[in-house]
C-alpha positions in Angstrom: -48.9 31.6 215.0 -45.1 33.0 215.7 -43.4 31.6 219.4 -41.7 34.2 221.5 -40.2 33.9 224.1 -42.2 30.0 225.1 -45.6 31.8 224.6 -47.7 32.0 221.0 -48.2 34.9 219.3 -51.4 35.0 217.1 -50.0 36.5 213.3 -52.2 39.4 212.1 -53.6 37.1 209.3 -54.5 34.3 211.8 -56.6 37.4 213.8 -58.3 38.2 209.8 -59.2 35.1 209.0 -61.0 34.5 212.6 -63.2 37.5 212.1 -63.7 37.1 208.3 -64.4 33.7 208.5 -68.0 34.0 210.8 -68.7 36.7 208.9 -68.3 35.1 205.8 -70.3 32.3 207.0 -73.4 34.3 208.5 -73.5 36.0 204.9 -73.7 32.7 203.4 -76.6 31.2 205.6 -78.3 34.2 205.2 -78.1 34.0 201.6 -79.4 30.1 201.4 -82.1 30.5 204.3 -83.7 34.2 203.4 -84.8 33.1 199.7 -87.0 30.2 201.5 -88.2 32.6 204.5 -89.3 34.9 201.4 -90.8 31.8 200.0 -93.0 31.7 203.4 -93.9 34.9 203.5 -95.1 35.6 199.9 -97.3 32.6 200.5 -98.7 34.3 204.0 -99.3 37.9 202.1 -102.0 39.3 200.6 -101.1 39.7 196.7 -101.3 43.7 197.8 -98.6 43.2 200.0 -96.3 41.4 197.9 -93.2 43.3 196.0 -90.5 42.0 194.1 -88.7 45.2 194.6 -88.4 45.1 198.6 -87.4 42.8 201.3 -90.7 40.8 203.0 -89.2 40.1 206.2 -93.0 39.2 207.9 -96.0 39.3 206.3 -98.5 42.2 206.9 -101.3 39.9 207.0 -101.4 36.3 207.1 -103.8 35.0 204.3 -103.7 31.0 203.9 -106.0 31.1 200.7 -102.8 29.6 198.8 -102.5 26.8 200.5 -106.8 26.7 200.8 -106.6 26.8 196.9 -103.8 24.3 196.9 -105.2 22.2 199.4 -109.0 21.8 197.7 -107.8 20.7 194.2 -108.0 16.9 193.7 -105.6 17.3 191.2 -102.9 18.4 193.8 -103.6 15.3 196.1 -103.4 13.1 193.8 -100.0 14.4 192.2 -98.7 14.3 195.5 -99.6 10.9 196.1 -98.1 10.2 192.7 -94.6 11.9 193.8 -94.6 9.6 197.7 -95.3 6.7 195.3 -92.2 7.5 192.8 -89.7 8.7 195.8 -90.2 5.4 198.3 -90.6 3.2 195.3 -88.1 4.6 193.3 -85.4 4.9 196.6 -85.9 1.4 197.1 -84.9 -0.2 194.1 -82.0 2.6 193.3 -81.0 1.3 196.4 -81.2 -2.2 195.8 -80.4 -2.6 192.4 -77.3 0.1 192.9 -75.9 -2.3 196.3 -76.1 -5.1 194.0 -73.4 -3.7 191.6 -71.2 -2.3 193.4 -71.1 -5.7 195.6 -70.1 -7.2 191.9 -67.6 -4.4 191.1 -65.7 -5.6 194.2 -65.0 -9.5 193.1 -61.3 -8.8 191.4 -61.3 -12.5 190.4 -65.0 -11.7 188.7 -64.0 -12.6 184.5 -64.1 -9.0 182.3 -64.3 -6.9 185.3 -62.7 -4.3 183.8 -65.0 -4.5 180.8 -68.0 -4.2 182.7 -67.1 -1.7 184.6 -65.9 0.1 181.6 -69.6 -0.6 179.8 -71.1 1.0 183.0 -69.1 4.4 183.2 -69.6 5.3 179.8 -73.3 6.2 180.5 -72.2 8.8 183.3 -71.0 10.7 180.6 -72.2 10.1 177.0 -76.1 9.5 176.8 -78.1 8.8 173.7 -80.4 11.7 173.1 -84.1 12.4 173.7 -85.0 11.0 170.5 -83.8 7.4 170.6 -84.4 7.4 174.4 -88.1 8.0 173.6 -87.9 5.5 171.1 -86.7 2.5 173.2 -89.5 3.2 176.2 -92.1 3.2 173.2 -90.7 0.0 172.2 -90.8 -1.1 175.8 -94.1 -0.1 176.5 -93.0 2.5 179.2 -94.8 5.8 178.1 -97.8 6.8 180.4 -96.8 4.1 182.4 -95.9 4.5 186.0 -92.7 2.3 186.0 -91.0 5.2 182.9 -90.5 6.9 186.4 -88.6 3.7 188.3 -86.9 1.7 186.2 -84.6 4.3 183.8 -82.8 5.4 187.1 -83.0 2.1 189.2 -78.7 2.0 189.0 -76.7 4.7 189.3 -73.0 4.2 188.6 -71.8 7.1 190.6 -73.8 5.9 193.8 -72.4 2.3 192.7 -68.7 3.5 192.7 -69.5 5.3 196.3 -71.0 2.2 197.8 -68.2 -0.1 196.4 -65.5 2.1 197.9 -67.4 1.6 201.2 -67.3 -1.8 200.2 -63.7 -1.7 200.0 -63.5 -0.4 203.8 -64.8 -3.5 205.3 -62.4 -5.6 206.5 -62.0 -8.5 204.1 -62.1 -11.0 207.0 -65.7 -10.9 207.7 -66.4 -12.1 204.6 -63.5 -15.0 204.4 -65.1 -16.4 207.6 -68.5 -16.0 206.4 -67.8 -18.3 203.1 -66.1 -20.4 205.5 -69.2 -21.5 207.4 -71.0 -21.8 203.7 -72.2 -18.0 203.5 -73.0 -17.7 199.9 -72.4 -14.7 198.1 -76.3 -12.8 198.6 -75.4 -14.3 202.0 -72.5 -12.1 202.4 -74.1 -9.3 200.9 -76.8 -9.1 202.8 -75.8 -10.1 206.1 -72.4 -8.7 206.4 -72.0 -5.4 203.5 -75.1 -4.1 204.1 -75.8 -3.7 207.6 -72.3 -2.2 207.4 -72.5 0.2 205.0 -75.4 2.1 206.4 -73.4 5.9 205.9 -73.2 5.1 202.5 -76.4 3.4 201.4 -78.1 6.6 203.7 -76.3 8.6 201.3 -77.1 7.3 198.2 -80.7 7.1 199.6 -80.7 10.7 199.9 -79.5 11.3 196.4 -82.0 9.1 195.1 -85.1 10.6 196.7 -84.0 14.1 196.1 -83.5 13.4 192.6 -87.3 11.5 192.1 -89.1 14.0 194.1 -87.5 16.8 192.2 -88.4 15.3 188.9 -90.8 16.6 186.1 -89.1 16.8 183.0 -89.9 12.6 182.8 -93.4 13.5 183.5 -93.5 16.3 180.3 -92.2 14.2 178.0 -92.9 10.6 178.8 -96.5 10.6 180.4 -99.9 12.1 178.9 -102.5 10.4 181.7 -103.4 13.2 184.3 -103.7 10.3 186.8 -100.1 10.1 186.4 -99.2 14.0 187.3 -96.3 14.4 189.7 -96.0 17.2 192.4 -93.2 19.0 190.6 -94.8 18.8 187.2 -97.5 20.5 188.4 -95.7 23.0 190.0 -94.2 23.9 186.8 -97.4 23.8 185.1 -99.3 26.3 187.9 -95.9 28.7 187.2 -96.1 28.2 183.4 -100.0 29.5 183.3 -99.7 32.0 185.7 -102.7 34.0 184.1 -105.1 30.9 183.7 -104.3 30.0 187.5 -105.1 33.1 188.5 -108.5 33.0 186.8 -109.3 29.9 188.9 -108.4 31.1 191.8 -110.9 34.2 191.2 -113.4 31.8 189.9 -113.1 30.0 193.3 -112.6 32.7 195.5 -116.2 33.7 194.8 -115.9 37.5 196.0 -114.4 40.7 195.5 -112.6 39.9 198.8 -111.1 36.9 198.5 -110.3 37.8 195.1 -108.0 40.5 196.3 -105.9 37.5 198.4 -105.1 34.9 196.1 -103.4 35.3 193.0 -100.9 32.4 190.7 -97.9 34.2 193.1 -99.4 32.9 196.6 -100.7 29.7 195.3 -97.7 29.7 193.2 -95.2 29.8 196.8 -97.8 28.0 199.1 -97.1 25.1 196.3 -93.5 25.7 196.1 -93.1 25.8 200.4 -95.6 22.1 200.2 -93.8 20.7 197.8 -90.3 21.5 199.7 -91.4 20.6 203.5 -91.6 16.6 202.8 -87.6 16.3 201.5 -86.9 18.8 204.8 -88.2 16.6 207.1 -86.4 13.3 205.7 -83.1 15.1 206.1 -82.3 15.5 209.4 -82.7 11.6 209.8 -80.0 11.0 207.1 -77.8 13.9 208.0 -75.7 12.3 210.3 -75.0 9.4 207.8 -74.1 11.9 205.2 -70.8 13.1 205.6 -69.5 9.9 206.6 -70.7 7.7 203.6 -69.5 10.6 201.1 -65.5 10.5 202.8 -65.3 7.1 203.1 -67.1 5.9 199.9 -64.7 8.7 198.3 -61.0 7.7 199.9 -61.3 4.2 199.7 -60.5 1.4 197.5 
């Protein structure tokens, strides 16, 4: 922007970037949002109306068999109550056990800080293969058992450094007065960090229960009990047997009718769009303390 004579003059690239910028927005929505709305509307059609090769911008007709079939299989309930279980369980310790260490990572007068800090980074980059890692939960009696979906990820080192940055935030003389009056140390953890450090614990949170309820490869490798079948394993599986889902879902249909309106692609996105609304509606509530507990727990410290 270019004075002239006491008034501003807008520069020919500051008028581009104004118009370009929208635009270059809108295309980027409409790139994240359509794929989902397609989701929706393959599992609305009728398998006759569904094309990979065109644009389904509203279904012809709406046929709900997909979700019927979904919603009629034991199997489906039970996954999903398998995949609540993981995220709220699973959320809750990260959380806990995560808080925890990075309150420890803050004591500078802690002996072989350094050290242990050191001893906890090198997992976020060097891991020690499928192989041994299958291995040690045989040894310690995690396969086909519920906690091989808990306890591996119950700390996370990256969520620790965010939440000891935040840490680092807090003015130092809450705590000083705190141990004063005979706070101990959980004391001052849990009466003073915590309830302060809601933007970043909401963050972490949200990391945590994305990353359970998005899980499956765990569920492939580690578990062989069908009672212990999460919602995204399952998923995979339906997509995986395409041709033997669809011979369920004409065994179940029952008629030349229904036949024709449920096939593995509908059951396959009325899955997909059930699978995706539960972590959509837990959003919004954590939004707002997203942005803040990523900058600060970032900057700080």
């Amino acid at each position: 922007m270019k004075r002239r004579s006491g008034k501003y003059i807008r520069t020919w690239g500051e008028i581009l970037f104004d118009i370009l910028n929208p635009l270059v927005l809108t295309l980027f929505c409409i790139s994240i949002i359509y794929p989902f709305w397609d989701m929706v509307v393959t599992s609305l059609s009728a398998p006759a109306d569904v094309s990979y090769t065109s644009f389904n911008f509203w279904p012809k007709k709406v046929v709900t068999q997909g979700y019927s079939y979904c919603l009629n299989d034991e199997k489906f309930y039970l996954a999903f109550r398998n995949s609540i279980a993981r995220t709220v369980a699973g959320t809750a310790l990260s959380v806990f056990v995560t808080s925890i260490g990075a309150y420890v990572l803050t004591r500078r007068d802690m002996p072989l800080r350094k050290l242990i800090t050191f001893i906890w980074v090198v997992p976020m980059f060097f891991g020690g293969g499928l192989v041994p890692t299958y291995l040690l939960y045989q040894d310690l009696g995690l396969l086909d058992n519920f906690l091989v979906y808990i306890l591996p990820g119950a700390f996370s080192m990256y969520s620790a450094i965010i939440v000891r940055n935040f840490f680092f935030s807090i003015d130092i003389a809450l705590e000083e007065s705190a141990v004063i009056d005979g706070a101990s140390a959980p004391r001052v953890l849990f009466s003073i960090y915590l309830p302060l450090s809601k933007p970043a614990l909401a963050t972490i949170s949200l990391w945590s229960m994305v990353g359970h309820w998005n899980a499956w490869f765990d569920n492939m490798v580690y578990i062989r009990k069908e009672p212990l079948i999460t919602l995204q394993y399952l998923l995979r599986r339906i997509i995986k047997e395409t041709e033997a889902v669809t011979d369920q879902a004409m065994a179940w249909a029952g008629s030349i009718d229904m036949r024709l309106m449920v096939n593995a692609t509908t059951i396959i996105a009325a899955t997909t769009i059930i699978t995706v609304i539960p972590i959509l509606l837990v959003y919004p509530f954590l939004q707002r303390y997203f942005v803040k507990g990523i900058m600060v727990g970032s900057v700080k410290g």
